[in-house]
Each structure stands twice: as structure tokens, then as C-alpha cells.
C-alpha positions in Angstrom: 8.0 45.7 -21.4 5.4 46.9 -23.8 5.5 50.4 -24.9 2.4 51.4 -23.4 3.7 49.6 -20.2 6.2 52.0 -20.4 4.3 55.1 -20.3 2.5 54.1 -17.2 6.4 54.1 -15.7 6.2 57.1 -13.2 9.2 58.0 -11.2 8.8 59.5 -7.7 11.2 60.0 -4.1 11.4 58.1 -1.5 8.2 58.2 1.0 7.6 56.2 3.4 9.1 53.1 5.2 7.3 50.3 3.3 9.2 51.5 0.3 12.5 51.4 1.9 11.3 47.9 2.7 10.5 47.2 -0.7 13.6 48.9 -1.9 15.8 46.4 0.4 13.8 43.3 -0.9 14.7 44.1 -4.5 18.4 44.9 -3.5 18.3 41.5 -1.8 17.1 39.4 -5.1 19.2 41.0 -7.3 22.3 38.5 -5.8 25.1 41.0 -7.0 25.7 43.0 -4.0 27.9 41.7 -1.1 25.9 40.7 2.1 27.5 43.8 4.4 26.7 45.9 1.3 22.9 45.5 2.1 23.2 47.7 5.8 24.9 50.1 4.5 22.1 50.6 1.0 19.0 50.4 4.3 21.3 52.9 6.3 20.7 55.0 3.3 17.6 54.6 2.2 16.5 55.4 6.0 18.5 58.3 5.5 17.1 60.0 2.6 13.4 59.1 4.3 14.2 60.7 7.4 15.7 63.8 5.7 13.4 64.4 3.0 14.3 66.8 0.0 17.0 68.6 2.6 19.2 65.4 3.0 22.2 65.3 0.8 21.4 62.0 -0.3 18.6 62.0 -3.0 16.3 59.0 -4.7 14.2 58.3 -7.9 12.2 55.6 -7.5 10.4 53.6 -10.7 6.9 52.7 -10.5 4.2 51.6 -11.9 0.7 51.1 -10.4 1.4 50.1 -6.9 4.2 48.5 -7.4 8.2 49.5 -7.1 10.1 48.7 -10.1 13.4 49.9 -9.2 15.5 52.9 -7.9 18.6 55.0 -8.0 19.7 56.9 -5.1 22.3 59.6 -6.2 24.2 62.5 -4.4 25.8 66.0 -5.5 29.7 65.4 -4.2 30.3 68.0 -1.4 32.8 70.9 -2.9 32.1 70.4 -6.3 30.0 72.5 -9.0 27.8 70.4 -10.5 29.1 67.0 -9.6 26.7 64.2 -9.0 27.9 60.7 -7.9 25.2 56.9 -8.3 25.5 55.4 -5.0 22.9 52.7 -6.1 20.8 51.5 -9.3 18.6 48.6 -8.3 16.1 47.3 -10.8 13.8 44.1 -9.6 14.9 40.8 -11.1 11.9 40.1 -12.3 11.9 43.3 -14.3 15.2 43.6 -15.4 16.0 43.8 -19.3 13.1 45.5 -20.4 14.1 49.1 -20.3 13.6 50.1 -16.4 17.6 50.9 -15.2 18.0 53.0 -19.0 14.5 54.7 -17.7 15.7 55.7 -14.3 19.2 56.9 -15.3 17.3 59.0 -18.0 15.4 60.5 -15.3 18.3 60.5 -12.6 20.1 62.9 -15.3 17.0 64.9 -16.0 16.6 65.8 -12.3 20.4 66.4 -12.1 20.9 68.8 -15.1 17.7 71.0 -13.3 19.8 72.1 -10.7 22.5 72.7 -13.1 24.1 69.2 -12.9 27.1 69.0 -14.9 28.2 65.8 -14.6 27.7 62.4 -13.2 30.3 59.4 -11.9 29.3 55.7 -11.3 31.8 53.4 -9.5 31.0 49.9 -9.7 32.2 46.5 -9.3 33.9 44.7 -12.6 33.0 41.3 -11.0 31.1 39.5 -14.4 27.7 39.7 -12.0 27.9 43.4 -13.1 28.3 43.1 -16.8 24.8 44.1 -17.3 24.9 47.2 -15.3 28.3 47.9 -17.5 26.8 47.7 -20.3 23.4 50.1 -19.2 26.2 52.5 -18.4 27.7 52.2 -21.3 24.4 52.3 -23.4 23.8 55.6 -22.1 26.5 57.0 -23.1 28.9 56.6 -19.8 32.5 56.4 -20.6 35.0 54.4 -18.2 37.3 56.4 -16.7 39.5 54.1 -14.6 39.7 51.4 -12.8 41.0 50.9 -9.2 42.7 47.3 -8.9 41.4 45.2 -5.9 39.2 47.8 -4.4 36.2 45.9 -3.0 38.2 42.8 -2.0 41.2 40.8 -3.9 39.7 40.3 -7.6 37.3 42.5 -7.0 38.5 46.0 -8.8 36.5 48.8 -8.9 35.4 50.6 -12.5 34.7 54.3 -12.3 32.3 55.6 -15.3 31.9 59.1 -16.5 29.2 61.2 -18.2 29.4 64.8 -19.1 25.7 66.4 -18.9 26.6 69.4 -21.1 29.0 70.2 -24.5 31.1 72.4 -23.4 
């Protein structure tokens, strides 16, 4: 994606169902997530529409024109100070390598350290389908903190990454 591409990039929340729709369809294409993973991603996106900004699920979605790049959907853990936890990063096949998913997590940790974010943890799959969402993580600056053998499924362990928002 061209630089100037890039500053027509504007991120926005969730607003109506036809993005929810559109948000599902890219979900779909990417072919990393489980089939019984795709519910549960609508179940939330429906969720955060029907909530609004009061629902403790939260999204950024990346767009540019009309059209729905990609989208992060992110909560603040219950009982914490300043914890925040990725549910979902989804970037559309098509548009994926060319800056998008380092975009949105930029702006997914912008909107977190406003309300005095602190922190953020990503737990994802270390099947080799996510290698490229590994790396993003690691690119900006996420650290792995552990790893949870056979979590999803047999051979499918789970990775937990870590990024502290503020030097303390």
C-alpha cells in the first residue's frame, strides 16, 4: 500500500450491521480461524453493535473510502487497572502485508493508553497459519509471555504475548 494510500486509512467503531457483515466475510477469507470460531467472532461483533460505546467489548475498524480493510475488537479485563486483552485482529486477504494489522494495533494502543491503558495481552494460536500474526505482534514490540500446551485442541497450543504501554 502506497504511502498516500495510507493516509486515506481512517479508523472508526463499529456501526451498523452491514459492517458486522462485512467484518464476518473477511474473518471467513482469512482461512486461519476454526469453523466454530466464526459464531462466537458474529456473537461479538453483534455485541459490541448492540451495546455501543457502553458495552465492555470495544472495536477499531480500518477503512478506507467505503470499504472495510480490517478490525480489531479489544476489551479492558474486568478487575484490573489498566489491562486490555485482543480478542480479534482481522485484516482482509486481499489487503494483508501492506501495513493495515501494524496500523490498527497502533491505533488499538492509542485508544487504550487514553483511558489510561497500561497494558495489553494477545493470546493466539501457534498453528504455522498464524506465523504472520506472530510476527505483527512481535514487530510491534509484543513480547511472548507463555505458552499453554494443547489449548485450542491436541497440537494446537496457545501463545500469550505481552506489551507494556508505559516505562515504568
Amino acid at each position: 500500500m502506497s504511502a498516500a494510500a495510507m493516509e486515506n486509512l481512517v479508523f472508526r467503531g463499529l456501526e451498523s450491521l452491514a459492517d458486522v457483515a462485512r467484518l464476518e466475510e473477511i474473518i471467513c477469507h482469512t482461512g486461519v480461524f476454526y469453523p466454530e470460531e466464526i459464531p462466537v467472532a458474529r456473537e461479538l461483533l453483534d455485541d459490541c453493535l448492540a451495546q455501543a460505546a457502553s458495552g465492555y467489548y470495544r472495536t477499531v475498524l480500518a477503512k478506507r473510502g467505503d470499504e472495510i480493510l480490517g478490525y480489531a475488537l479489544y476489551v479492558e479485563v474486568a478487575g484490573t487497572l489498566g489491562t486490555f486483552e485482543l480478542y480479534w485482529l482481522a485484516v482482509d486477504p486481499i489487503r494483508q502485508g501492506h501495513g493495515i494489522g501494524r496500523l490498527l494495533m497502533a491505533e488499538l494502543e492509542r485508544q487504550i493508553i487514553a483511558p489510561q491503558g497500561l497494558r495489553i495481552y494477545i493470546s493466539t494460536s501457534a498453528r504455522p497459519e498464524y506465523e504472520p500474526a506472530r510476527k505483527l505482534y512481535t514487530a510491534c514490540g509484543y513480547r511472548l509471555a507463555g505458552r499453554l500446551p494443547d489449548y485450542f485442541r491436541h497440537g494446537d497450543d496457545l501463545l500469550y504475548f505481552y506489551k507494556s504501554l508505559v516505562v515504568l
